[in-house]
MILOVEX-511069 format. One line per field, with one value per residue: residue in one letter; x, y, z of N, C-alpha, C in turn. Coordinates in steps of 0.1 Angstrom, whole numbers. Each point is the difference from the previous one (the first is absolute). Layout:
N
code <- A,...
nX <- X,...
nY <- Y,...
nZ <- Z,...
caX <- X,...
caY <- Y,...
caZ <- Z,...
cX <- X,...
cY <- Y,...
cZ <- Z,...
***
This chain:
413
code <- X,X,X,X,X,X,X,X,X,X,X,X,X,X,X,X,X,X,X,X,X,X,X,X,X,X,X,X,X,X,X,X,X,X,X,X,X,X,X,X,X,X,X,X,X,X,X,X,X,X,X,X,X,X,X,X,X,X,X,X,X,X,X,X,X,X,X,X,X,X,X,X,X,X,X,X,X,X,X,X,X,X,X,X,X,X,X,X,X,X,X,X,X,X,X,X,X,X,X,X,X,X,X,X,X,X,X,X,X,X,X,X,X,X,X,X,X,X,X,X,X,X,X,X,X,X,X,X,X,X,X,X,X,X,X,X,X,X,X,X,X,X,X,X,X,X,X,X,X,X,X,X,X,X,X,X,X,X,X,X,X,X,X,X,X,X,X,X,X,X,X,X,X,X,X,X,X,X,X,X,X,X,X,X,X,X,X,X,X,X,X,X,X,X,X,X,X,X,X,X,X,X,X,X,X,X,X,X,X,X,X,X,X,X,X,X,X,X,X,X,X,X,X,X,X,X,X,X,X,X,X,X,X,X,X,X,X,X,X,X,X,X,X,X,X,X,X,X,X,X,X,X,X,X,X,X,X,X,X,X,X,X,X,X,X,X,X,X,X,X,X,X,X,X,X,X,X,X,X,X,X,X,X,X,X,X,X,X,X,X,X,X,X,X,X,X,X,X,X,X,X,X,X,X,X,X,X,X,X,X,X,X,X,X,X,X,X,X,X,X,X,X,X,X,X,X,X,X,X,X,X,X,X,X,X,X,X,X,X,X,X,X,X,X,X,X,X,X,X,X,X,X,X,X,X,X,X,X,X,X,X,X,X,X,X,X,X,X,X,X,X,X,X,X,X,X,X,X,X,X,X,X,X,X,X,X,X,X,X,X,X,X,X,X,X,X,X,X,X,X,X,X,X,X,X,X,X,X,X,X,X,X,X
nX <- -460,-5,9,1,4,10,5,1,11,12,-5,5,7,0,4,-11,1,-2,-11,2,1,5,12,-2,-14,-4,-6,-4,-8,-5,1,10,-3,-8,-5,-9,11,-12,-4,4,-6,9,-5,2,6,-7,0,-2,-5,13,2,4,4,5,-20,3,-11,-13,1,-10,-2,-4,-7,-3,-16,0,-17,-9,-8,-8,10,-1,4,11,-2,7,-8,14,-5,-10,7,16,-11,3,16,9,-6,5,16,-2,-3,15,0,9,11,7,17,5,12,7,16,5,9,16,8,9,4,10,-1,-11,6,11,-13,13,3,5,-11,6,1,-5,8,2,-2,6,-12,-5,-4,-13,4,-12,8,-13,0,-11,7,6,14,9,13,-9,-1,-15,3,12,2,2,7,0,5,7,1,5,3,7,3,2,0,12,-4,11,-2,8,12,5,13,-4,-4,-1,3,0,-4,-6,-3,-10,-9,-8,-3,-6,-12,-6,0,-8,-1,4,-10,-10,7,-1,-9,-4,6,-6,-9,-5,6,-5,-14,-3,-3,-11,-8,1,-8,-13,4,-12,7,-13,4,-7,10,0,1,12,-5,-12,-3,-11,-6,-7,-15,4,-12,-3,-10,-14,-5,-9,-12,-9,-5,8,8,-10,10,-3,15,-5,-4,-5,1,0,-9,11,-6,-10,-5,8,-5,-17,0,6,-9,-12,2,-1,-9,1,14,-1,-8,7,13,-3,-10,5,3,-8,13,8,4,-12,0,8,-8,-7,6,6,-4,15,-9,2,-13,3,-6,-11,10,-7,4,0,0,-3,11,-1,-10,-6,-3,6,0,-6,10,-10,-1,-4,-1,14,-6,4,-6,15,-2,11,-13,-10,5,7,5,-5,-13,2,-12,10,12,-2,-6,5,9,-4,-2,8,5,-9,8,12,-1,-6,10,0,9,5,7,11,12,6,8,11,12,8,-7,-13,0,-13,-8,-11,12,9,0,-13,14,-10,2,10,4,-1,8,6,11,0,5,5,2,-10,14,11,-4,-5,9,0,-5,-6,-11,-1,-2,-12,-3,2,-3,-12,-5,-1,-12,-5,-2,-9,-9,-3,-3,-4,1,10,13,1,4,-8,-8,5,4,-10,-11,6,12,-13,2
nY <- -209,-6,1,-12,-5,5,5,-16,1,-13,-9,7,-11,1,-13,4,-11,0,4,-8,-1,-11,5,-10,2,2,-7,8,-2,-9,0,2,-9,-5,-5,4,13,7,1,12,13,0,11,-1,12,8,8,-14,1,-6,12,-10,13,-7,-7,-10,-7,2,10,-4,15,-9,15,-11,-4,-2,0,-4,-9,7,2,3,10,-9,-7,-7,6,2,-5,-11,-7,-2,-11,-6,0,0,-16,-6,5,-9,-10,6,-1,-14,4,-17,7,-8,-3,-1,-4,-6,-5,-4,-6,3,-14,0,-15,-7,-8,13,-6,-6,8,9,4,9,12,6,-6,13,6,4,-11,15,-2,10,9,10,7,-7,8,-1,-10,15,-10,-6,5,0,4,3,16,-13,-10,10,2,-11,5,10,-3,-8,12,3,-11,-6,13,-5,16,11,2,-12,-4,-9,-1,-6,-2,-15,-13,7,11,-7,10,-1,8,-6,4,12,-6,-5,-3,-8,10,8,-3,3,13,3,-9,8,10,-10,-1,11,4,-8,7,16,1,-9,7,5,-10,5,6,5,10,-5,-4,-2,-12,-1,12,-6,9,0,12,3,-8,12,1,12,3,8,6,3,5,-3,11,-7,5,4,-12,9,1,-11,-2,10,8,12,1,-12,2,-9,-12,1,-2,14,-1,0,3,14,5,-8,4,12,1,-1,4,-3,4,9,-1,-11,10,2,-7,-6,1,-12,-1,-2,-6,-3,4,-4,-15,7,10,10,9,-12,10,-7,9,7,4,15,8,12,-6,-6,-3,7,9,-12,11,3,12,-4,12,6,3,11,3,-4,5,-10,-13,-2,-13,2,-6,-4,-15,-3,-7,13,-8,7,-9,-12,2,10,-10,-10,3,-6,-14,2,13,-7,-11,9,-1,-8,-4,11,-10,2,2,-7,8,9,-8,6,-1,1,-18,0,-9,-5,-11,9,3,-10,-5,-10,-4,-8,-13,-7,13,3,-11,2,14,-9,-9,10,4,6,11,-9,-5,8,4,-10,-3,-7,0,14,1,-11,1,16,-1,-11,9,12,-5,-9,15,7,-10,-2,12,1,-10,12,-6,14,4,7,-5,-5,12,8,-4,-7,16,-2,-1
nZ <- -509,-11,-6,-3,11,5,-16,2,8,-5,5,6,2,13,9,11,5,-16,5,6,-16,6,10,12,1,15,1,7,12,-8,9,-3,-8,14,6,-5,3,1,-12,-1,-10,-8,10,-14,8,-3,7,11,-12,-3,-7,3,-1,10,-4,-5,5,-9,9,9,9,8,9,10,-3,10,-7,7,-1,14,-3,15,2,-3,13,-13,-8,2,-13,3,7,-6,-5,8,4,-15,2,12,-5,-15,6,2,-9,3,-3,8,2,-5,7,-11,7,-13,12,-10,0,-8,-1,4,-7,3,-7,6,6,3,-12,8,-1,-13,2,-11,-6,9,-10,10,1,11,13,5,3,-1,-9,-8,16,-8,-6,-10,5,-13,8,6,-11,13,-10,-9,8,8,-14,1,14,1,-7,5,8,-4,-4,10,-2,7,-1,3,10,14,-7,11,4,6,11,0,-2,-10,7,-8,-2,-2,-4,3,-15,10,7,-9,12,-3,-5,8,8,-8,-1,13,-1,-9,4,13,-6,-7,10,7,-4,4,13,-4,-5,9,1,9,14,0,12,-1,7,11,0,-10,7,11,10,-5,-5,3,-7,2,2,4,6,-10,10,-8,4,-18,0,9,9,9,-1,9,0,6,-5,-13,10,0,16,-6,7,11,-10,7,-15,-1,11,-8,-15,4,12,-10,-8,10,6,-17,5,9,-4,-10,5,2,3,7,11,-15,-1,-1,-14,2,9,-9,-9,3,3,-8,11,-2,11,7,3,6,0,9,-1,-6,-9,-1,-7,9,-5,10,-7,9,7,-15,3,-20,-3,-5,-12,5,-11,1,7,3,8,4,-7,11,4,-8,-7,-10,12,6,4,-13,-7,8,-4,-14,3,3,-6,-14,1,5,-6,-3,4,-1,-9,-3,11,-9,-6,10,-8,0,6,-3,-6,3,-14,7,-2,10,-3,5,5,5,-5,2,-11,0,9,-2,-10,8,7,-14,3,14,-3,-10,3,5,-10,1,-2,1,7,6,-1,4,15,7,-14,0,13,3,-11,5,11,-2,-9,8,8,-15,-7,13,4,-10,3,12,-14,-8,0,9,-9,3,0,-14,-7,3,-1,-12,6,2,17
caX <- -12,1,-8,-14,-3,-5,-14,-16,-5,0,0,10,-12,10,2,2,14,14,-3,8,16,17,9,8,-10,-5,-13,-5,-9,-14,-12,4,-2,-12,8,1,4,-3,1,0,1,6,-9,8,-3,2,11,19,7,13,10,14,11,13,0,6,-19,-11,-6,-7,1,-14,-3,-9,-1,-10,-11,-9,-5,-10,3,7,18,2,6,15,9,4,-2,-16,0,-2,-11,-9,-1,-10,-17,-4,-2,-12,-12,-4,-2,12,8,12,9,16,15,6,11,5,13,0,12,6,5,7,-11,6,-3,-3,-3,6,7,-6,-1,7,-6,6,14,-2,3,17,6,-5,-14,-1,4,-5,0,-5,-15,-4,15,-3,5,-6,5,-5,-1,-11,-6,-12,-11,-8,-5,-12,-9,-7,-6,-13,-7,-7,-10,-10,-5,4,5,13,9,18,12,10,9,-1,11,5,12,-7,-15,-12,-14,-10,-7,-12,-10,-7,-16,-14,10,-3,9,13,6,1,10,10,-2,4,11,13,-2,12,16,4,7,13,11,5,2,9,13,3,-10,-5,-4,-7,5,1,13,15,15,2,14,-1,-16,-7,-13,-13,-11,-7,-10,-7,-16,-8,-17,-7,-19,1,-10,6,11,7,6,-8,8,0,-11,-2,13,13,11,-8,-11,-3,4,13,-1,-3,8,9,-1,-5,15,7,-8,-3,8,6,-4,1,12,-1,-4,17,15,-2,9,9,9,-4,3,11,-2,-9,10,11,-15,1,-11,-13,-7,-10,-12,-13,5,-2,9,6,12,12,-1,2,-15,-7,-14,8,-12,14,-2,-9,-13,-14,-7,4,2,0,7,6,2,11,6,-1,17,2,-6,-16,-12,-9,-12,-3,5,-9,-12,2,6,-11,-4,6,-6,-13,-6,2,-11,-7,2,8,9,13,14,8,5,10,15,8,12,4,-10,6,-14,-7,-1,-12,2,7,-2,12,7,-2,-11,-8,-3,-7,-11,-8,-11,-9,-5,-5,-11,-18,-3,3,-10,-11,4,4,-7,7,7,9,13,4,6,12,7,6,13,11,5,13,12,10,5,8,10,0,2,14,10,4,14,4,-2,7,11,1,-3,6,8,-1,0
caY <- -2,5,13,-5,-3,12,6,-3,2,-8,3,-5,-1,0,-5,8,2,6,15,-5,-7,12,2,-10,-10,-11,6,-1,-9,-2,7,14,5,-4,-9,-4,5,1,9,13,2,8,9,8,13,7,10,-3,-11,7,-10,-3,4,-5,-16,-4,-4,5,-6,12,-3,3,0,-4,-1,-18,-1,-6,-3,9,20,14,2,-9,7,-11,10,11,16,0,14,18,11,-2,13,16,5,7,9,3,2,8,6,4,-5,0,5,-8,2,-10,4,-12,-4,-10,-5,-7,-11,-14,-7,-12,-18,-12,7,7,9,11,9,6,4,-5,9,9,9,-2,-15,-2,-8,6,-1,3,15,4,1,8,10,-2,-7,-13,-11,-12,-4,-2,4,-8,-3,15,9,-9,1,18,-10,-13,0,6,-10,-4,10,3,4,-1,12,1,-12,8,-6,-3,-4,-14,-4,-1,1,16,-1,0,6,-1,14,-2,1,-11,-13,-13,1,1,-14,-9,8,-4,-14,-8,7,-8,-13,6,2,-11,-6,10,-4,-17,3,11,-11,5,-5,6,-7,8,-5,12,4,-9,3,9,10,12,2,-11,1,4,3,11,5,14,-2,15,-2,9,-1,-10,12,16,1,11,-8,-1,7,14,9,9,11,-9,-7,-8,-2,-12,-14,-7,-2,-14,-14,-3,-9,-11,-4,-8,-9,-15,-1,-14,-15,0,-3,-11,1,15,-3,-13,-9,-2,11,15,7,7,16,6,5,6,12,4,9,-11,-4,-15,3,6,13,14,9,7,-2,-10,-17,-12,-3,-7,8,13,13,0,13,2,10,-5,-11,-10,-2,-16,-6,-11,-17,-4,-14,-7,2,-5,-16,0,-1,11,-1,-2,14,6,-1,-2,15,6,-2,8,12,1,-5,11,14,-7,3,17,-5,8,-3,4,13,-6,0,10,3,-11,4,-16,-8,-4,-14,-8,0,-11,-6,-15,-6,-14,-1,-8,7,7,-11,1,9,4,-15,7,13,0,13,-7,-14,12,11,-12,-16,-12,-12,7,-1,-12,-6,4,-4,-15,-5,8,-7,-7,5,4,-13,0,7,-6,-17,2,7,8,2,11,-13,-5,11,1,-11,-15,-4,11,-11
caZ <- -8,-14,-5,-2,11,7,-4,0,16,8,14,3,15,8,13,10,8,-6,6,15,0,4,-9,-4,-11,4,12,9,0,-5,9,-1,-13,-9,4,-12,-10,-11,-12,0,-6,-3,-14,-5,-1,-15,0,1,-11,-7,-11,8,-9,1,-4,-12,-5,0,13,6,18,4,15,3,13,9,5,-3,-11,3,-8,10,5,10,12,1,-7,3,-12,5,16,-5,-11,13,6,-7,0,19,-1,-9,10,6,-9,2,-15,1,-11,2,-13,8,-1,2,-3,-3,1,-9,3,-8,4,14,-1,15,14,8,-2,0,-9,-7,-13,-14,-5,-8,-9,6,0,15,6,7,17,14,-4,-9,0,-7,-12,-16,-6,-5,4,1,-9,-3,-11,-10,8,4,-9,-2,10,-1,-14,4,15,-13,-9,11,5,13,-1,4,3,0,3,3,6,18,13,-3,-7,-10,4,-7,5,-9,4,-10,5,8,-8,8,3,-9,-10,6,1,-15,-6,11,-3,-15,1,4,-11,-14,4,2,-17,-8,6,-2,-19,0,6,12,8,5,13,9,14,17,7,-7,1,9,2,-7,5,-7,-9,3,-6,4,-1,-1,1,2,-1,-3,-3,-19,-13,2,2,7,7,15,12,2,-4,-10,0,1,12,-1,10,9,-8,0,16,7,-7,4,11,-4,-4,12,2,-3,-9,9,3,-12,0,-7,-14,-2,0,1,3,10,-3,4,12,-6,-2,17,12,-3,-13,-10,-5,0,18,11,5,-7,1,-10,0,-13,-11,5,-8,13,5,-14,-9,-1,-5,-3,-5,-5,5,7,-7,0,15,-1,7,-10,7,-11,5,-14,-4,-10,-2,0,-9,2,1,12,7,0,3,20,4,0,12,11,5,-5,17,6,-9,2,11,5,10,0,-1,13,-5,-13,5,-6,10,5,12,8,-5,11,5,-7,-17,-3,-7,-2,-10,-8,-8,8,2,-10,-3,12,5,-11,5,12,-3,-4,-9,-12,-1,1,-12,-12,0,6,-9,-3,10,4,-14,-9,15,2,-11,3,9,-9,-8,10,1,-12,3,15,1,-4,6,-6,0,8,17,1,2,12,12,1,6,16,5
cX <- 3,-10,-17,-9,-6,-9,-14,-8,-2,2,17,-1,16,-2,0,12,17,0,11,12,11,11,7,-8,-4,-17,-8,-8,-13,-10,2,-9,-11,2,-5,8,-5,6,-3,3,11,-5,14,-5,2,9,15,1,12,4,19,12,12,4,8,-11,-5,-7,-5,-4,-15,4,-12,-10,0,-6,-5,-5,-11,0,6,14,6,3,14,6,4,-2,-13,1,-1,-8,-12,-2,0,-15,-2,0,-11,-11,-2,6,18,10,13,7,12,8,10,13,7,14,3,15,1,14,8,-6,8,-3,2,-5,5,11,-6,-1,10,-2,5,16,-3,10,16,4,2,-9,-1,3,-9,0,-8,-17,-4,9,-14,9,-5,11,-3,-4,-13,-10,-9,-15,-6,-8,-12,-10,-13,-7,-12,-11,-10,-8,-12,-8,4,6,7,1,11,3,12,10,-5,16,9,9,-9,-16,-10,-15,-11,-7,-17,-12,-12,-12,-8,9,-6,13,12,7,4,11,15,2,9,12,11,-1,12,11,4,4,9,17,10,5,22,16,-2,-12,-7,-9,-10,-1,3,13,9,15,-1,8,-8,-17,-10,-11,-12,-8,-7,-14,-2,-13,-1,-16,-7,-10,2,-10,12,13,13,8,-5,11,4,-9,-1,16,11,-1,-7,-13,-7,1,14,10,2,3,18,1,-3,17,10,-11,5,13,9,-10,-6,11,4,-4,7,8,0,11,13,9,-6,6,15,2,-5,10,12,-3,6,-9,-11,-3,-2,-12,-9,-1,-3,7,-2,14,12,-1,5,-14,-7,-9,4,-11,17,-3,-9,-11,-15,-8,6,5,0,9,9,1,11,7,3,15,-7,-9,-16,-8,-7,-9,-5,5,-10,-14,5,0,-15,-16,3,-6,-12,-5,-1,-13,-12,-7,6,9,14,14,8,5,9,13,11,11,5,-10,3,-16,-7,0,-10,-2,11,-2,9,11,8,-12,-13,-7,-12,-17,-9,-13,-9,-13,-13,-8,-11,-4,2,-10,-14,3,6,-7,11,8,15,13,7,6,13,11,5,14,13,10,9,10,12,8,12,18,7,6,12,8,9,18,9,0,12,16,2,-2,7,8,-2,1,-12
cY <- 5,16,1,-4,14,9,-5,4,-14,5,-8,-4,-8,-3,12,-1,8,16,-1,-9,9,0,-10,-9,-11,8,-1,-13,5,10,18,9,-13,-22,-11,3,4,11,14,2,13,11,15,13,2,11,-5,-12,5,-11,2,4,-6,-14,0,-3,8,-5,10,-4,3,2,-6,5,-12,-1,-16,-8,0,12,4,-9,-10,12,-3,17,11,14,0,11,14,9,0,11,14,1,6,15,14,4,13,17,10,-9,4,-1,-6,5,-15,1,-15,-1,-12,-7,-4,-3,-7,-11,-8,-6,-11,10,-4,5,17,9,7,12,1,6,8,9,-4,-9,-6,-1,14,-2,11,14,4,2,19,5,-7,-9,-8,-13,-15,-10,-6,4,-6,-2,9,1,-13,-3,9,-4,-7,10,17,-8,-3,14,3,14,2,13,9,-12,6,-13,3,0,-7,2,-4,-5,14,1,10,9,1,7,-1,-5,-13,-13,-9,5,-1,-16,-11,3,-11,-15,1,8,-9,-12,3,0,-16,-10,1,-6,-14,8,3,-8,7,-7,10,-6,12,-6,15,2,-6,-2,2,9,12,-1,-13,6,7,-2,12,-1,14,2,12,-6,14,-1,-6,11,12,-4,5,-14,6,0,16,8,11,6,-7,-8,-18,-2,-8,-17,-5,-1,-13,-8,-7,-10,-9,-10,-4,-10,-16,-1,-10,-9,-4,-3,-11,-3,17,-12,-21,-9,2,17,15,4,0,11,8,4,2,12,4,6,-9,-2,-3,10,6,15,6,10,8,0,-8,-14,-9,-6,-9,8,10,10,8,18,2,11,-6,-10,-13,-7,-16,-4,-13,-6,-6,-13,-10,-3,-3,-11,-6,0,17,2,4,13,8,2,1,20,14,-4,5,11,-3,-2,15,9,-7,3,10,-6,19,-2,4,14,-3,2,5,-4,-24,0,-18,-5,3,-12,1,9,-6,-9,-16,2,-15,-3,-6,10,8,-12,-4,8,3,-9,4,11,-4,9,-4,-10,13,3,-9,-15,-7,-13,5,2,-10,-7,5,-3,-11,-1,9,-11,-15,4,1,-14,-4,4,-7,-11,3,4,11,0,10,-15,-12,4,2,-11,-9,-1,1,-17,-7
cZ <- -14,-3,-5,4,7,-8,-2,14,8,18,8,19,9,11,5,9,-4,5,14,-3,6,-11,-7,-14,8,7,13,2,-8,7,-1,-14,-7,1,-20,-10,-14,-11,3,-16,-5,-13,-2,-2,-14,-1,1,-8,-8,-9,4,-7,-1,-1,-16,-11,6,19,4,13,3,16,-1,17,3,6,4,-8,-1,-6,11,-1,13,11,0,-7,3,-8,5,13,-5,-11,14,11,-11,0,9,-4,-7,9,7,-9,-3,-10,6,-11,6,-9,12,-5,1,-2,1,-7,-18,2,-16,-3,14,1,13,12,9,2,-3,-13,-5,-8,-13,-3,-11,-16,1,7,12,5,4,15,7,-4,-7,0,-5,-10,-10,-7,-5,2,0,-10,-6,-9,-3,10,2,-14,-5,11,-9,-18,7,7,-17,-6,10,5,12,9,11,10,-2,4,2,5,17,6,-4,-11,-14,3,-4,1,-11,8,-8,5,6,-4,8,5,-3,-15,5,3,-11,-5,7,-4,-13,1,4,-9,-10,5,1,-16,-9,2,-5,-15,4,12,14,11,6,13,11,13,5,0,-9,3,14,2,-15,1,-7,-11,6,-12,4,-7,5,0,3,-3,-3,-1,-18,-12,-9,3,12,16,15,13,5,0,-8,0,1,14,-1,9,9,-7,-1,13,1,-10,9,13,-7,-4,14,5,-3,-9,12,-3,-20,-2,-7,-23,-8,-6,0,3,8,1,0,13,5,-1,9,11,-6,-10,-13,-5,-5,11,3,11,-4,6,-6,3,-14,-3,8,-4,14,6,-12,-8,-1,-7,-7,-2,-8,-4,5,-13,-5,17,1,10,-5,15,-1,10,-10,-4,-16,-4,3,-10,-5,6,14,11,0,3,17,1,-1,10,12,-3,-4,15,7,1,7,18,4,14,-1,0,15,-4,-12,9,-11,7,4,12,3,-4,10,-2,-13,-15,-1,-6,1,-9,-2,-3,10,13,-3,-4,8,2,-16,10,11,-4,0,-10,-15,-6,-4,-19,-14,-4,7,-6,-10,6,8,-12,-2,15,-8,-16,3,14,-2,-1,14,5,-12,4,11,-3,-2,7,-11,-1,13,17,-5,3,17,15,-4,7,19,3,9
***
């Protein structure tokens, strides 16, 4: 839209169904999203309007919502869900607090997919090979980009924890500061927006994919959650004398509760469950524990006032909005139903059955398919919509033959 456009307060307005486009750019059936297809309106927050540091012209970014043209919030929006569930919580006179932990691959460019990823030649005119997780080096020869990352994410108000080099083969991770998750999320969204740009400025590829590489860990989205009294601030998982308390029990059971049959909206695509079943300290269950990264619900070290439960099913390649809100839905369910967590587990332990977590999409799509908790906690037009476009994408996939069935099976008899 022109600048002019938008400061007069033209109305900007959009096919409901592009809420249920997939990946590929095709759509569901008609019926999933309104069998008229009508118009939704795109209303621009005022807080997340930017001016784009790293464009060449004068451009600016609007977050939008997608309301209605009644005014309420589509049931299609995933940022709509999650100002949905902070009201629930409002209601009850409580103020969820997220931080979220994003990793993420910088890459050579790759003009052919199907040729495996590369990372950049670095400083001395070699590729990293696997030694370089948490070095202060600059080997690699990423500076420049890094030092226009950390520029843009300044200009846009994005502030920063820690960045660090990860696991992987030129893989790093961001750490963004804690506070109101409708922000948080907005932050996460435009964070992977900037890098991906930055990246083209800088001859590179930035890849937030679950699993890019095999044979080395993959992309998480950690989520970090605590719940405070929205009057007094005073976080509702510790009591006077530090310990925890009956809320953060049951946020935790709530999280086991609805995190199988939340699975699906964790982990939206093929390549998430990649990462799942090959953990690299990526769990495939709904396990809690202090301070073990083998449990999906890690109770990271802490003092009593920063006490928080991290979510660390979530990969890279997930929807914020949507993560966030499912996760914070969950313990809300918990609280809600002073539901009880199982014991915590410590140490090397053996799953149970029933915190096992799908691993495939089609799996994961079933039992979304099958909940009532999900359909209860989001709407039906919500879930049956996002089944039937995940259920393309999985098809999509399903129509290819992989490299790995021609290598191997061409030759069986």
């Amino acid at each position: 839209m022109t600048c002019e456009g938008f400061l007069e307060g033209r109305r900007l307005q959009m096919a409901r169904g592009v809420l249920l486009q997939c990946i590929m750019g095709g759509y569901p059936p008609a019926r999933f999203y309104g069998s008229d297809d009508g118009d939704l309106a795109l209303v621009a927050d005022p807080a997340q309007i930017h001016r784009l540091p790293w464009s060449e012209q004068p451009r600016a970014f609007a977050i939008c919502d997608a309301d209605e043209l009644t005014g309420e919030s589509s049931n299609l929006s995933t940022r709509g869900h999650l100002k949905a569930v902070i009201k629930r919580y409002k209601a009850l006179g409580l103020s969820p607090v997220v931080a979220t932990e994003l990793e993420f691959f910088v890459f050579a460019r790759n003009t052919d997919p199907t040729q495996p990823f590369q990372p950049p030649v670095g400083l001395d005119g070699r590729r990293e090979d696997g030694h370089s997780a948490f070095s202060v080096s600059s080997n690699n020869g990423l500076r420049p980009f890094f030092t226009e990352v950390y520029k843009c994410m300044a200009a846009l108000g994005l502030p920063r924890d820690t960045f660090m080099h990860e696991m992987g083969i030129s893989q790093f991770e961001i750490n963004l500061l804690h506070g109101d998750p409708l922000l948080l999320a907005d932050q996460t969204f435009l964070f992977k927006h900037l890098l991906k740009e930055v990246a083209l400025k800088h001859d590179l590829t930035v890849v937030c994919m679950a699993k890019p590489l095999a044979h080395t860990p993959g992309s998480s989205m950690h989520i970090h959650q605590s719940i405070v009294e929205a009057d007094t601030g005073r976080n509702v998982f510790s009591d006077e004398a530090g310990q925890p308390t009956a809320t953060f029990r049951h946020f935790i059971a709530g999280q086991q509760a609805c995190m199988l049959d939340f699975t699906a909206l964790f982990a939206p695509n093929v390549n998430s469950y990649q990462r799942l079943c090959h953990p690299y300290a990526s769990p495939n269950n709904a396990c809690w524990s202090h301070d073990n990264r083998a449990a999906g619900l890690r109770i990271p070290a802490s003092s009593p006032v920063a006490r928080r439960v991290e979510n660390r099913l979530p990969g890279a390649d997930t929807n914020p909005y949507l993560a966030i809100a499912a996760s914070l839905a969950a313990g809300l369910y918990g609280i809600e139903h002073k539901l009880e967590p199982s014991e915590p587990i410590q140490g090397e332990f053996q799953v149970p059955d029933n915190l096992s977590l799908p691993c495939t999409l089609h799996a994961a799509l079933e039992r979304l398919k099958r909940s009532q908790l999900a359909k209860e906690l989001f709407g039906k037009e919500f879930i049956e919509g996002y089944i039937a476009s995940k259920t393309m994408e999985l098809t999509s996939f399903l129509d290819e033959i992989t490299p790995w069935e021609r290598r191997v099976l061409a030759a069986q008899a």
